[in-house]
N, C-alpha and C positions, 0 to 999 in steps of 0.2 A: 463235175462236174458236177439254215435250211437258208404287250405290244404297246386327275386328273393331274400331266405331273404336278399344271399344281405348277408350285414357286419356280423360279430358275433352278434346276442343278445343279446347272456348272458357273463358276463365277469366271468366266472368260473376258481378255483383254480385251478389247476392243476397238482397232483403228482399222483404216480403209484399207480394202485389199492391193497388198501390193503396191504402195503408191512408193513414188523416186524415194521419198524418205526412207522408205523400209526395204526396199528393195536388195540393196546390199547385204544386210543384216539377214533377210529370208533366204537368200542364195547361199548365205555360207553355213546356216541351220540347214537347208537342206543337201548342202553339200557333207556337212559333219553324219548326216542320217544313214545317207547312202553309202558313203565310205565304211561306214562302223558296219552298215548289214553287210554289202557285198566290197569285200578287201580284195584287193589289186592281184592278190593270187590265187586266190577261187569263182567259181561260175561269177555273174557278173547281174547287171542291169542297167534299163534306159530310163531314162527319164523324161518325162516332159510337163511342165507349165505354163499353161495359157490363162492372161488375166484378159475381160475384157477384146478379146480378139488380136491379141497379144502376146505373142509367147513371149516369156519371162525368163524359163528355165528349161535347157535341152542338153544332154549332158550324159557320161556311159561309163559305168564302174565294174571294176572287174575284167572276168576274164571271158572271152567270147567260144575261145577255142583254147582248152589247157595244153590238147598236146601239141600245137602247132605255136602254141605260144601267142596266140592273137589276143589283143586287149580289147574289149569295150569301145567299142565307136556309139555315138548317139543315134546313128541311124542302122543301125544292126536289124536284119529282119527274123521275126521270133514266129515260130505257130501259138494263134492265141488264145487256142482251144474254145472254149464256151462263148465270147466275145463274138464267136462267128452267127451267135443267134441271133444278133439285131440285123444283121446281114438276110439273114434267113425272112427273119420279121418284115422289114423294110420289103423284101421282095413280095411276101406273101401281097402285104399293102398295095405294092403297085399294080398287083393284078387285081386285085380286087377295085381301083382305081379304074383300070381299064374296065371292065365291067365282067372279067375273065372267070370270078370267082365270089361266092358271100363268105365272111366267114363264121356265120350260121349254116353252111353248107356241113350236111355228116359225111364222114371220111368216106362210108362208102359208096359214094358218088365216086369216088376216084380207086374206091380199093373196093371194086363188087362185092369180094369174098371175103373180107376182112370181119371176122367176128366181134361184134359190140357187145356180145352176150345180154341181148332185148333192150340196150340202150341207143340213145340218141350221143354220139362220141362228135364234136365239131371241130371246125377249124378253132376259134377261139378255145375251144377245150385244150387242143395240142401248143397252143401260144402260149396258156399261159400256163400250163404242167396241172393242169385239174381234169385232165382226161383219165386217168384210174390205170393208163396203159403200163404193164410193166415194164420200168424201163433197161434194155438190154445190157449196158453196163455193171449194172448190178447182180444180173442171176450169174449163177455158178458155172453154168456151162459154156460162158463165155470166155473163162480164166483158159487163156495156153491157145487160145483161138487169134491171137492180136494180127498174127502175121498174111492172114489168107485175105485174098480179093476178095469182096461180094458186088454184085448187082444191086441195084436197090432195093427190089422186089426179093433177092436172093436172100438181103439181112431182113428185110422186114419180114418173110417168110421161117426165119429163125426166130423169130421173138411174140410173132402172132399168136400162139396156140397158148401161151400163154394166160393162166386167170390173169383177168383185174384186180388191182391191190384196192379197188374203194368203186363207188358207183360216180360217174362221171360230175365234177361240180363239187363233188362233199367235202374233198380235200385236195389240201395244194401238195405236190412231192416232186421235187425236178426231177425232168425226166428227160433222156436223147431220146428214148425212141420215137417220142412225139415228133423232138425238130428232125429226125430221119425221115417220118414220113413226109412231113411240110417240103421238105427237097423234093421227094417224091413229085409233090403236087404241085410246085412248082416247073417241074420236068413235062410231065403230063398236059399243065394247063400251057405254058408259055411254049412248047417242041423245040426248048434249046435245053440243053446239059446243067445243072446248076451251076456248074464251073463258067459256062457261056454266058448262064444269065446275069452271075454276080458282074462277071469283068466286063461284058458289055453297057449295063445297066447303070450299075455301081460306080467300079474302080475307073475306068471310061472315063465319065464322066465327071468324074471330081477329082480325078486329075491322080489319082491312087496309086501311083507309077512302082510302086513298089510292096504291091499289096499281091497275092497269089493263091491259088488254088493248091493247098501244101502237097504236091507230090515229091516224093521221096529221091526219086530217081534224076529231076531233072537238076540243071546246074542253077543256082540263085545266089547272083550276088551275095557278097555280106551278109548269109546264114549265119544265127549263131547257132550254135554246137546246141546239141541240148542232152542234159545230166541230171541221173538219178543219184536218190542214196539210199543202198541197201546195204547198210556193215561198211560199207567202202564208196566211195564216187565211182559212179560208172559211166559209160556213153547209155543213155537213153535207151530201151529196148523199141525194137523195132516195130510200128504200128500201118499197119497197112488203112492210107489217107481215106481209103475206100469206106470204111470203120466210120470213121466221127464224122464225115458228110457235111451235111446241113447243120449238124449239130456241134460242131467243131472243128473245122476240117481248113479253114483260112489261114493265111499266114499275111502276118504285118510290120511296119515299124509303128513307135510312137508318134512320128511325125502324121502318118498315114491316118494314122486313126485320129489327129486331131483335124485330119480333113472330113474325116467320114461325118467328125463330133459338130464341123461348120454348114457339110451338105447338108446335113440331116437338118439342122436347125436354121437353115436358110430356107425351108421347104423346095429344096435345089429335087429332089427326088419326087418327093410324095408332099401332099397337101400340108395346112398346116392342120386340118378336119383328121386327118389322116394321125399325124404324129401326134394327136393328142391324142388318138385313140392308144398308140403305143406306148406313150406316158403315162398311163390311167394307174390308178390303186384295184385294181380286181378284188372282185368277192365272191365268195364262196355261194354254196344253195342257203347256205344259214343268214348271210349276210355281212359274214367278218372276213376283213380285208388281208387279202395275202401277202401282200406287200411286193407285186409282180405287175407287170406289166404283160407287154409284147416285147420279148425280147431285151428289157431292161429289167434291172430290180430296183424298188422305189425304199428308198430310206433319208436319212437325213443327217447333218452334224450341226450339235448345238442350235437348233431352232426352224437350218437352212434344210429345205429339201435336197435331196442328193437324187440326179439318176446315173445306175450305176452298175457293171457287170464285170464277173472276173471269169478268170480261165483257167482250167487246169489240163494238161495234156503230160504223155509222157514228155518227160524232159523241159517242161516248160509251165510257169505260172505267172499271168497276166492278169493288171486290173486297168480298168478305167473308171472316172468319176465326172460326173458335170452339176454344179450346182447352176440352174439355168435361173433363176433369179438376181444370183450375181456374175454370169455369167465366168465361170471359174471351172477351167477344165484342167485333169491331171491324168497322167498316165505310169505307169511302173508296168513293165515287161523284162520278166527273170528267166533263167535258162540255164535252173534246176528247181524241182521237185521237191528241194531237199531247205528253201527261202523263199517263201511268198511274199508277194509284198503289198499284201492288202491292209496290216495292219500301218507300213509308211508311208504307201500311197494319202489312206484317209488322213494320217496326221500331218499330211502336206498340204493336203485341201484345206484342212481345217486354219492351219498358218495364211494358206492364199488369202483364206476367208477372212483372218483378223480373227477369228475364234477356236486359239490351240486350243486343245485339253489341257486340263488341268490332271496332273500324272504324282507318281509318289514322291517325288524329289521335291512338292511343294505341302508334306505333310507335318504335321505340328505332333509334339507330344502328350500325349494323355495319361491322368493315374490309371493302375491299373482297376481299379475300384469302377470308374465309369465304364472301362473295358468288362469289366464282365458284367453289367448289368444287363450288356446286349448280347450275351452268349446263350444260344436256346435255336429251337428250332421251327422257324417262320412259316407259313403256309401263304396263298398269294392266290388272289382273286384269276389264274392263267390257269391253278390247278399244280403248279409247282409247288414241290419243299426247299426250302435254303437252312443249310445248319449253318449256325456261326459257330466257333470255335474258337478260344484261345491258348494260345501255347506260348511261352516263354514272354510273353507282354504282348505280342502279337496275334490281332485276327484274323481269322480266314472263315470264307467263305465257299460252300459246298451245294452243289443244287443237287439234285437225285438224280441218278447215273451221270453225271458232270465232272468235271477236278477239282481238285480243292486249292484255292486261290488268296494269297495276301491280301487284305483291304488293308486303307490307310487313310490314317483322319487328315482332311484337308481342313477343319473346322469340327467343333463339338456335335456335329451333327450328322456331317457329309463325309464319306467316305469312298475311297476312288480302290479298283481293282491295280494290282499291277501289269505293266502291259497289255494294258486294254482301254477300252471306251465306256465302259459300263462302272457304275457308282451307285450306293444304295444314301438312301437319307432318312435320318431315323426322328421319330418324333413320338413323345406320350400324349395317347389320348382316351380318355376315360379309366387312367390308372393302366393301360395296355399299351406295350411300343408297338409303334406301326413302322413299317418300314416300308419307302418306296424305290424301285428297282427303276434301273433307265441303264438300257444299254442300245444307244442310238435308238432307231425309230421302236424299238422293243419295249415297253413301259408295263410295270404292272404295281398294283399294290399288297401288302397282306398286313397278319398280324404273329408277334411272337404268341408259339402257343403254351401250353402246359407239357408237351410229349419231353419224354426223354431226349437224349442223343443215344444213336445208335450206336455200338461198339461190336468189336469184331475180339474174339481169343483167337490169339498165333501159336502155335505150335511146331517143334523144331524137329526138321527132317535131316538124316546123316546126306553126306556131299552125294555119296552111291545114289541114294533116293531121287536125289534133286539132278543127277547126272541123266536119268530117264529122258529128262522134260529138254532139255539142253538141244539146241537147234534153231532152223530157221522155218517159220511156218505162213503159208500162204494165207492171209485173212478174207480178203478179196479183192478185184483185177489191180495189180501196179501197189499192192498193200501189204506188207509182210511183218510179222513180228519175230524178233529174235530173243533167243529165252539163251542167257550166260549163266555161268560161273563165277564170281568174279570175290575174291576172296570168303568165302563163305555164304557170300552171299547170292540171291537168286535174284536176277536182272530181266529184265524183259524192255526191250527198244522196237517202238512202232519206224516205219519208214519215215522217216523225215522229223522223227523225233528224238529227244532228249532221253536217255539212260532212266529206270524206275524197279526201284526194288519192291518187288511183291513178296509177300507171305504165306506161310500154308496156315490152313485152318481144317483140312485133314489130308492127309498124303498122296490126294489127289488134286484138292480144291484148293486156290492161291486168292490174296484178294489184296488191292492197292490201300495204301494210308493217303494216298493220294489224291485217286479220283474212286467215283461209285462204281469200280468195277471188279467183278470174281471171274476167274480162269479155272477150270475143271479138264485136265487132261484125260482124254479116254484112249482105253486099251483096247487095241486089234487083237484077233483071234491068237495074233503069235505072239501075246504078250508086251508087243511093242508101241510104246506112245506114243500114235503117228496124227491125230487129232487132238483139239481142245474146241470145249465152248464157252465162247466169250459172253458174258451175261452185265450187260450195260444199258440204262433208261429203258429200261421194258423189255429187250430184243436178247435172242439168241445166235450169236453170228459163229459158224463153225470155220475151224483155223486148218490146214491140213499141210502137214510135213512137206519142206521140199525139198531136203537135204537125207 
C-alpha cells in the first residue's frame, strides 16, 4: 500500500476526447484491453469511463466468484484498500472546515503519550506520509498477526514505540500508520466511529448507496470474491477490517467512486479553498516536490495533470485517475492480487485523453552500429545509474537495484520501455550522449559516462546443492518468494509474479541477469536454510521459510 524535458517526448495523436466520432472505436480498444488482462475464466474487473460528466464506459470482465461460478457484473463491489485515504483526507478537511481541528495541530494534542522523539509530528505530516512515523505494514512483527481485532489505540500502541525512519518533513515514505492515526483523530474530534463519520458524512450524502465499511462478516450485496497468488490461486487470506481502518478499510463499486470523483469536485463536501489544498504538490523541509497530495497522488500523462490513487489489499487491487482539466475520469477495480490494473487503467485515460502512448508495436528498425553507440553506463542529475545494454540487436535498459527492460526505437532518437510509460531520448552534446528519462511526471537527465558495465561470474552448483534453497519463503506481509527446481535450473517467483532464473556466484550467493538483485541463503544452527537476504537498491530485506 513510491522527477527540462525540454522537446515533446511522446509524439502522441491528438483528437478530442471521446467525441461520437471516436467513441465506438475507444470502447472496442478498451474492450480488446480488458478482455486480453482479465479472460472470462479467471478473477475479473470493472470498469468505468467518464468524459466530461459522462460516462462513456461501464463494463465487468471476468470472473467475480471462481467457485460459484459468478461472472463479472460492472457494479460488483470490491474493498479498495488505499483509495480509502481520500475518504480519510476529505474527512480530516471537513473538520478542520468546521473549526474542529488545524492541521498544524501535533498529534499529541490527540495522542498525550504518543512519542515524537523531540519533534514537532502534524496533521499534515500524517496526510501527506512525511511524518518519519514507521509505518506498521511493513515491520516484521506484524507478518501472521492479520487475523486479530485491535482498537484503535490498541494498533497504534503496537506500532508507537517504534524509531522514526527519518525526522518529520525530510522525506516522503507511504505510510498506513499515519492514516490509522488520522481515523484516530477523526474519532476523537467528531464522537462518531469512523465508520459513522464516513457513511454519515460521505456516502449519505452523495448518494454512495453501495459504498461500506469492509467488514468481513456482514452480508453485501454483489461482493466480489477476492484472490491471491501464491504457487496456485487462492481465496484471499483473511484480514481482520479492524487492521487497514482509515488507511484502507472502505469497500466500493466503480460507479460509486465516480460519485465520490463528482462530490468532491462539485465542492458538494468541502470547499473549493479546501480541495485545493488536497490537490497541492507537497514539499519536503528541502523544497522538492513529492508528488502527494492529501489523500491523492499528483502525476501526469503526456503533458495532462493526473489526480490519482490506487489500492492494494489482500485479494484486491484498485485504481482511480482524474485528469481535472479535461475533466476525464477512469476507474479499474481487480479482485486478485495476482493483476493490477494500473498500468490499463492509465493507458485508458491516456486514449480518453486523445494522448495514447506510443508503445513497442510503433518501433522502426535500426543498424546495429547506431545500437551500440548508446551502450554504456549513464549517471543522471536524480543520482541514478541506468546501464544500457545490447544483446542479440536488442537494447535494454537497467537502473541500479531495478530490472532489466526492452527499450525500443520509436525514432533515431526516442526510445519507449516495453510495457510501460517511461522512454529515454538521446541526444550528442559537446562530443557526449546525453540522455533524458521521462517516465510520467518522473523526468531526469544525465550523461553516458566513461565506467565499465558491471558483470557478475556464475558458477555451477550440483541439483543436491541447489535442493537446500528449494521452498517457499515469507519476504514481507501478503509477499512470498518461491525458489524451484525446474530442470536444472534454479527459479525463484515473487507473488504475483512471472518465473526468473537466478544464478550462483558462490554456493550460497545467487544473483538475477535480470534485475539488480543478489540472494544469499543463510544457515540455522541445524544446518538448514531457513532464511535468505534479499539485497536490492541499497536495502537488505530478510526472507524466512514457511514451508
Amino acid at each position: 500500500m513510491k522527477k527540462a524535458f525540454y522537446p515533446l517526448l511522446f509524439l502522441a495523436v491528438t483528437f478530442a476526447p471521446f467525441n461520437n466520432l471516436k467513441a465506438q472505436n475507444q470502447t472496442e480498444v478498451f474492450d480488446q484491453m480488458l478482455s486480453a488482462k482479465y479472460p472470462k475464466d479467471g478473477p475479473g474487473a470493472t470498469a468505468l469511463v467518464a468524459v466530461e460528466g459522462e460516462i462513456v464506459y461501464h463494463k465487468g470482465f471476468g470472473m467475480a466468484n471462481m467457485e460459484h461460478d459468478v461472472s463479472m457484473e460492472n457494479d460488483m463491489v470490491f474493498e479498495i484498500g488505499s483509495i480509502t485515504k481520500q475518504f480519510t483526507a476529505v474527512s480530516i478537511l471537513m473538520l478542520m472546515e468546521q473549526g474542529k481541528l488545524s492541521l498544524q495541530d501535533d498529534i499529541t494534542k490527540y495522542l498525550e503519550d504518543y512519542p515524537t522523539h523531540g519533534h514537532s509530528i502534524t496533521i499534515h505530516h500524517l496526510l501527506t506520509h512525511t511524518s518519519g512515523i514507521k509505518s506498521y505494514t511493513g515491520m516484521e512483527k506484524w507478518v501472521g498477526r492479520w487475523r486479530k481485532d485491535f482498537e484503535p489505540l490498541g494498533l497504534i500502541d503496537f506500532f508507537k514505540d517504534e524509531p522514526i525512519d527519518f525526522a518529520p518533513g525530510e522525506e516522503y515514505r507511504y505510510n498506513n500508520s499515519g492514516y490509522f492515526i488520522l481515523g484516530y483523530i477523526i474519532e476523537k474530534v467528531s464522537g462518531q466511529t469512523y465508520e459513522d463519520f464516513v457513511e454519515n458524512n460521505i456516502f449519505k450524502p452523495l448518494g454512495m448507496d453501495h459504498s461500506y465499511y469492509g467488514h468481513k462478516g456482514e452480508i453485501i450485496k454483489k461482493r466480489a470474491n477476492g484472490y491471491q497468488s501464491q504457487e496456485k490461486l487462492i481465496n484471499a487470506e483473511f484480514l481482520s477490517m479492524t487492521q487497514p481502518y482509515a488507511a484502507g478499510s472502505l469497500m466500493s463499486t466503480v460507479g460509486d467512486l465516480y460519485k465520490w470523483n463528482r462530490g468532491v469536485r462539485a465542492y458538494k463536501l468541502i470547499s473549493k479553498e479546501s480541495t485545493d489544498l488536497a490537490f497541492s504538490n507537497y514539499t519536503l523541509n528541502n523544497g522538492k516536490k513529492i508528488n502527494y497530495g492529501y489523500g491523492w497522488g499528483i502525476n501526469e500523462i503526456n503533458g495532462s495533470q493526473t489526480i490519482e490513487h490506487g489500492g492494494g489489499i489482500f485479494g484486491y487491487v484498485t485504481n482511480g485517475i482524474y485528469l481535472p482539466e479535461e475533466d476525464v475520469f477512469v476507474a479499474v477495480f481487480s479482485n486478485c492480487d495476482c493483476n493490477p490494473p494500473g498500468n490499463v487503467s492509465t493507458k485508458m485515460a491516456a486514449l480518453a485523453l486523445g494522448k495514447p502512448f506510443p508503445d513497442e508495436s510503433k518501433s522502426i528498425a535500426m543498424e546495429t552500429k547506431s545500437l551500440e553507440t548508446l551502450v554504456g553506463v549513464y549517471d543522471f542529475e536524480d543520482e541514478s545509474t541506468r546501464i544500457i545494454t545490447l544483446e542479440d540487436n536488442q537494447l535494454f535498459s537497467q537502473r541500479t537495484g531495478g530490472g532489466k527492460f526492452k527499450i525500443f526505437p520509436i525514432s533515431e532518437s526516442i526510445f519507449v520501455f516495453e510495457d510501460s510509460f517511461a522512454s529515454f531520448r538521446f541526444e550528442e552534446e559537446d562530443g557526449k550522449i546525453k540522455a533524458f528519462f521521462e517516465n510520467r511526471i518522473e523526468k531526469t537527465e544525465g550523461y553516458k559516462t566513461d565506467k565499465a558495465i558491471p558483470t557478475r561470474e556464475e558458477i555451477t552448483l550440483s541439483e543436491d546443492v541447489l535442493q537446500q534453497y528449494t521452498g517457499t519463503f515469507n519476504l514481507f506481509p501478503n509477499f512470498d518468494i518461491v525458489f524451484t527446481l525446474e530442470d536444472g535450473k534454479f527459479i525463484s517467483q515473487a507473488t504475483g509474479q512471472g518465473k526468473m532464473e537466478i544464478f550462483a556466484e558462490t554456493e550460497t550467493k545467487f544473483f538475477s541477469k535480470q534485475i539488480d538483485a543478489q540472494i544469499e541463503f543463510m544457515a540455522s544452527e541445524s544446518g538448514k536454510f531457513d532464511t535468505f537476504i534479499l539485497y536490492q537498491a541499497g536495502q537488505e530485506m530478510k526472507g524466512t521459510r514457511k514451508d
